[in-house]
C-alpha positions in Angstrom: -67.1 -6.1 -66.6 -65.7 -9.0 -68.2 -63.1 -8.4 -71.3 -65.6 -9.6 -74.0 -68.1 -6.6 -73.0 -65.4 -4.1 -72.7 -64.3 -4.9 -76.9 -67.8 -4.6 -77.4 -68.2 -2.0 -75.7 -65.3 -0.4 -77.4 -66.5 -1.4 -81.1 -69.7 0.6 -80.3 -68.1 3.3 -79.2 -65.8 3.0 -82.3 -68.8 2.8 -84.9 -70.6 6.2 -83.0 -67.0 7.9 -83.5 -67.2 7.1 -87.2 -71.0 8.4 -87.5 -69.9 11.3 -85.9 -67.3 12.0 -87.7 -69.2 11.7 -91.5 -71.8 14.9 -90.4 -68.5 17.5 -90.1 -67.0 15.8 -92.9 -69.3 16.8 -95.0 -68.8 20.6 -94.5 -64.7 20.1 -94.9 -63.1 16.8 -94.7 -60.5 18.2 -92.0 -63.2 18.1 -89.9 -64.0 14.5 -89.4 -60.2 13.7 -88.3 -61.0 13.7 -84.9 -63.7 11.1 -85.0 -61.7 9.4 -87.2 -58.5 9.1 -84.8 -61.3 8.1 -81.8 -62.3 5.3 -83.9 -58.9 4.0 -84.4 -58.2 4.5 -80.9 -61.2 2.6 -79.5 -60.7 0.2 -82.2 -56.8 -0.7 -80.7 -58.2 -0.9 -77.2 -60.8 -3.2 -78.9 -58.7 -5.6 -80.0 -56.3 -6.0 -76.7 -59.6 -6.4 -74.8 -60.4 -9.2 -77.4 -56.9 -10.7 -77.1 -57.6 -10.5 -73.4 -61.1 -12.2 -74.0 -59.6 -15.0 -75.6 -56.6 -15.3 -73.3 -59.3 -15.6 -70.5 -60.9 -18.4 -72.5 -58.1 -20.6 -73.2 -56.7 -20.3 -69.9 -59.8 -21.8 -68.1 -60.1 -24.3 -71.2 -57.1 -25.3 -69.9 -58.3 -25.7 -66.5 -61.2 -27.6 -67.1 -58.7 -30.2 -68.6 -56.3 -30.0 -66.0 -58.9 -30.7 -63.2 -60.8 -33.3 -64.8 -57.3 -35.3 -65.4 -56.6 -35.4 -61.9 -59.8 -36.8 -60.7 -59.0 -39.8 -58.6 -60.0 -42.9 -60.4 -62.2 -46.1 -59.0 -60.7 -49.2 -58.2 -63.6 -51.0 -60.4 
């Protein structure tokens, strides 16, 4: 699983924390902490996995550059 599917991943899991949470919150507000600390959680693990995404992304940017540069060139 690449690092792009695992922040999505994470941002879905975030959202269900925070619907989760709203249905106890309504009975006492205490209540919907915990959903709301999962969301935060999964929404820091999120964004490393994006950071990671991009990293990923710039590196083999970088590559593609780097190999077509040092493609031998004809004599024409």
């Amino acid at each position: 699983m690449t690092a792009a599917r695992k922040a999505r991943a994470c941002h879905a899991g975030a959202l269900a924390a925070i619907v989760s949470a709203i249905y106890p919150a309504t009975q006492q507000p205490a209540f919907g902490i915990p959903g709301l600390v999962a969301a935060v959680i999964l929404l820091l693990v999120s964004a490393s996995y994006d950071r990671e995404a991009r990293e990923d992304a710039d590196r083999a940017r970088r590559q593609v550059v780097v190999d077509t540069d040092q493609q031998p060139r004809s004599a024409a």
